[in-house]
C-alpha positions as CSV (number, residue, x, y, z in Angstrom):
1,X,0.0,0.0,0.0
2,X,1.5,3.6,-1.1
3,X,2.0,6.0,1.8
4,X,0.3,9.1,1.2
5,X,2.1,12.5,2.7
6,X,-1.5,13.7,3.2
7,X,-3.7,11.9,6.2
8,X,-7.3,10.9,5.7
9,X,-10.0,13.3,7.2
10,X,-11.2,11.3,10.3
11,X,-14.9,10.6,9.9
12,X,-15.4,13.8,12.8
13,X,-13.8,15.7,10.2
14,X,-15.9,14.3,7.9
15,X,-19.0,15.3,9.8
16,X,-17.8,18.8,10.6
17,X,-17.3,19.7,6.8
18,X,-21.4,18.1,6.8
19,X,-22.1,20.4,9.2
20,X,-20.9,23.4,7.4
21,X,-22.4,22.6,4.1
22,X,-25.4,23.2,5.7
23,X,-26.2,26.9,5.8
24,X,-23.4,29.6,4.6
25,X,-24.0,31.5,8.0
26,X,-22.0,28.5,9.8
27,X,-18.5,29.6,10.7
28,X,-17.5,26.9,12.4
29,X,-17.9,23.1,13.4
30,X,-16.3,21.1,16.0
31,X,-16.7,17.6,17.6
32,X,-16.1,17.4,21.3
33,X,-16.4,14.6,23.9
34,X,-18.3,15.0,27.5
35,X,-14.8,16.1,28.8
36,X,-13.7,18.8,26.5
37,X,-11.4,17.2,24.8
38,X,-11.4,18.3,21.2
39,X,-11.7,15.3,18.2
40,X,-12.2,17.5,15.1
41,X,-12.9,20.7,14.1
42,X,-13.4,22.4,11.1
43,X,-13.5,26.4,9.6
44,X,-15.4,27.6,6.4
45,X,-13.1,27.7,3.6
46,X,-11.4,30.9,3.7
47,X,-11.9,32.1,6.7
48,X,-10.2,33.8,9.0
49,X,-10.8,32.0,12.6
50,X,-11.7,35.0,15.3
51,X,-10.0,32.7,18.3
52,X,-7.0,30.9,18.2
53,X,-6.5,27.4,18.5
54,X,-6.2,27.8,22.3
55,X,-9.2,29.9,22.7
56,X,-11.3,27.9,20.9
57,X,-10.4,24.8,22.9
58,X,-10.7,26.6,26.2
59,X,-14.3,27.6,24.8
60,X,-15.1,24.2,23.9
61,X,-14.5,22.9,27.3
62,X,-16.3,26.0,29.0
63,X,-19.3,25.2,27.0
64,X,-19.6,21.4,27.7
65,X,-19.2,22.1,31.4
66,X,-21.9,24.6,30.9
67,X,-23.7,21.8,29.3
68,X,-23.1,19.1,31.9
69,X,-24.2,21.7,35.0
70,X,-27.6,22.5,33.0
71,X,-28.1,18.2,33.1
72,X,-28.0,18.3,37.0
């Protein structure tokens, strides 16, 4: 089997790009699990991102905490 320098998109990556094709007012996508840890996220295509990489995961997290106090 060839090596490829370029890695498959995961299938989170997959779904985020889904996600996006859905309405052109979607900035953003991004899979997380119940303890914020990031599996895939994904920007519209020439975008320029309004957090950086470690804002965005430090919101991530901040939101499913919000999300898991609201289940209480």
């Amino acid at each position: 089997m060839a090596s490829s320098s370029r890695t498959q998109p995961s299938i989170f990556e997959d779904f985020c790009q889904l996600i996006l094709g859905l309405d052109e007012s979607i900035r953003f996508a991004g899979i997380a699990t119940l303890t914020g840890a990031v599996l895939a996220t994904k920007y519209r295509t020439n975008l320029v991102p309004l957090l950086t990489e470690e804002e965005t995961s430090s919101s991530i997290k901040h939101s499913v905490w919000r999300m898991e106090s609201r289940r209480a």
